[in-house]
C-alpha positions as CSV (number, residue, x, y, z in Angstrom):
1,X,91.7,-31.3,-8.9
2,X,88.2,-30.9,-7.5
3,X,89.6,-30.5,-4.0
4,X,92.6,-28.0,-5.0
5,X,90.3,-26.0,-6.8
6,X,87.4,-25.6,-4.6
7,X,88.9,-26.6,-1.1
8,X,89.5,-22.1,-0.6
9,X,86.6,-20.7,-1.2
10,X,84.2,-22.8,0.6
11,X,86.6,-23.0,3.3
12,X,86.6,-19.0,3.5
13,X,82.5,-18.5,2.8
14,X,82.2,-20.9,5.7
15,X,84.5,-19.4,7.9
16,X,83.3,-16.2,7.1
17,X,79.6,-17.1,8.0
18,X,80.1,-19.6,11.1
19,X,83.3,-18.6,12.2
20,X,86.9,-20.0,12.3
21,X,86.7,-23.5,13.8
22,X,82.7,-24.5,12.9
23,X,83.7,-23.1,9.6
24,X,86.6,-25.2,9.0
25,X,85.5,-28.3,10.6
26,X,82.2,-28.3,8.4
27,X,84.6,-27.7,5.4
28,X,86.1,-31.0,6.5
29,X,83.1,-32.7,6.6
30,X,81.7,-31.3,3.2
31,X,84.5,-32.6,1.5
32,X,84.6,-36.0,3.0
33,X,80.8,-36.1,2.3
34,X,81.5,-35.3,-1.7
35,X,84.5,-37.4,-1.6
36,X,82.3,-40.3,-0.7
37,X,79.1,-39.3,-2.9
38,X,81.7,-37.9,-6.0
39,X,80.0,-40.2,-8.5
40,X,76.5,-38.0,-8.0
41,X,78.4,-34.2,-7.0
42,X,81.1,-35.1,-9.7
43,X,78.2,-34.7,-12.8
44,X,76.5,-31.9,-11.1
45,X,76.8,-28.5,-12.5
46,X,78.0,-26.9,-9.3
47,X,80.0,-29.0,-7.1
48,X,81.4,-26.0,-5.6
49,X,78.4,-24.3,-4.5
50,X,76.8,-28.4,-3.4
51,X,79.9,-28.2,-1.3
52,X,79.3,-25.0,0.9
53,X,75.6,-26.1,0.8
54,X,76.4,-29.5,2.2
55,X,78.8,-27.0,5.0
56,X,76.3,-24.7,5.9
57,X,73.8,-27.8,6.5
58,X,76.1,-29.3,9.3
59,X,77.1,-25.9,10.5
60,X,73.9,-24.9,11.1
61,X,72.8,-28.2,13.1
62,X,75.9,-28.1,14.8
63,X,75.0,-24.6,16.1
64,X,71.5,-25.0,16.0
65,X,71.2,-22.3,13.4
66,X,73.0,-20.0,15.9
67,X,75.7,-18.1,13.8
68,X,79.1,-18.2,15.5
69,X,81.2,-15.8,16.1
70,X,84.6,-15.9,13.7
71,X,86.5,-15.9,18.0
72,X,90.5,-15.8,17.7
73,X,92.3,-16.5,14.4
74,X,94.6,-20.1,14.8
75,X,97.9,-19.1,16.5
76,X,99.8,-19.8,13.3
77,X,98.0,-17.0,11.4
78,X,99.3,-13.7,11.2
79,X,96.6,-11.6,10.5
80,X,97.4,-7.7,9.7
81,X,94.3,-5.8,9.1
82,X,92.2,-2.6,10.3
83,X,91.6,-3.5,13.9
84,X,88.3,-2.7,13.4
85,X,87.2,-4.5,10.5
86,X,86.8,-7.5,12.1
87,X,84.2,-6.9,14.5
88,X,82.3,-5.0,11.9
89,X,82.5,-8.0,9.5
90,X,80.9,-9.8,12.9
91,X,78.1,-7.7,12.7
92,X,77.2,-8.1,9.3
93,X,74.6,-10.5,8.0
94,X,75.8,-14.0,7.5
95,X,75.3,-13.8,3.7
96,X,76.3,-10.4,3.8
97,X,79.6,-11.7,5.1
98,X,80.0,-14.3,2.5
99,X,79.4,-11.8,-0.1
100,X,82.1,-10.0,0.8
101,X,84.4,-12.1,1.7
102,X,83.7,-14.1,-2.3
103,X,83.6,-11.3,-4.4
104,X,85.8,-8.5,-2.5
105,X,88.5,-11.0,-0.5
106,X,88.5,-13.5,-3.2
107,X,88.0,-11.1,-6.5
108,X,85.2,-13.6,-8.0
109,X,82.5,-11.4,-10.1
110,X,78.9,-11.2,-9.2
111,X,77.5,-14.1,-11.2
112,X,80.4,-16.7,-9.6
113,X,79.4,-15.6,-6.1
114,X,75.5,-15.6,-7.0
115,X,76.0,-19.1,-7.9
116,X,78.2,-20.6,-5.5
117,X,75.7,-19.3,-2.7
118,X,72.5,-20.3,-4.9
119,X,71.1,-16.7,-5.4
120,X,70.5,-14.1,-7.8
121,X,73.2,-11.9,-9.0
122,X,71.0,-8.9,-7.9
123,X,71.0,-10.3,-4.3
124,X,74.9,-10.8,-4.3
125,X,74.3,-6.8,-5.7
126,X,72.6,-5.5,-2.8
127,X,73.9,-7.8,0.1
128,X,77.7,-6.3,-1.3
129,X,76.1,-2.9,-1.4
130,X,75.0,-3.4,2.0
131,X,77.6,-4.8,3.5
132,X,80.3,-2.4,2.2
133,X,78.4,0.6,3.2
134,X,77.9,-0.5,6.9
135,X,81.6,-1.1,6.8
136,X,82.5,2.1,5.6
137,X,80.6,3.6,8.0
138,X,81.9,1.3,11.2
139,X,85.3,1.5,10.2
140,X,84.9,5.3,9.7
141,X,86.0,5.7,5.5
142,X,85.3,9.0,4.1
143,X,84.9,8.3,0.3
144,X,84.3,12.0,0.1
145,X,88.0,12.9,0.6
């Protein structure tokens, strides 16, 4: 259940912040480490957020806390978006690309995104503020018209 539920959006935050295959590969490993430590991340109030935690800890000593970049979507995927929203999302902050990706990809409100990453609700606030803006403006949305 755990797995099924979860599995998604920590996939997605870490793919969104280290890119497609550092992102999924430390998803792997996040799992397989809370599969095999369930009895403590089972009782703990966020297992979701642990999770990505646990991700973005071998991420970043995989890539010695160089950020990847998200490279070529898998083969299989067919991925019909703004052709330039995807190097804008690039040039975002890594949490500023999480933030997006939880609360405007995934729908999840402010508070569920605030503590899956382990911050306020006011950071989520201004890193989606952020982030959105500096898309409009790369991606070239008038919000006027």
């Amino acid at each position: 259940m755990f797995f099924a539920r979860a599995e998604r959006p920590v996939r997605y935050a870490l793919v969104a912040r280290y890119g497609f295959e550092m992102g999924r590969e430390a998803t792997a490993e996040a799992f397989a480490y809370a599969w095999e430590h369930w009895d403590r991340v089972g009782r703990m109030e966020n297992p979701d957020g642990y999770t990505y935690r646990v991700g973005q800890r071998l991420a970043r000593r995989w890539a010695g806390r160089k950020t990847a970049g998200f490279g070529a979507p898998p083969d299989h995927a067919e991925v019909v978006v703004e052709p330039k929203l995807r190097p804008a999302l690039e040039r975002l902050s890594p949490r500023q690309r999480v933030t997006v990706v939880l609360v405007s990809g995934l729908g999840w409100t402010h508070r569920e995104a605030a503590d899956f990453q382990g911050i306020s609700t006011s950071s989520v606030q201004k890193h989606l503020e952020r982030a959105l803006n500096r898309l409009r403006t790369e991606i070239g949305v008038d919000l006027e018209t």
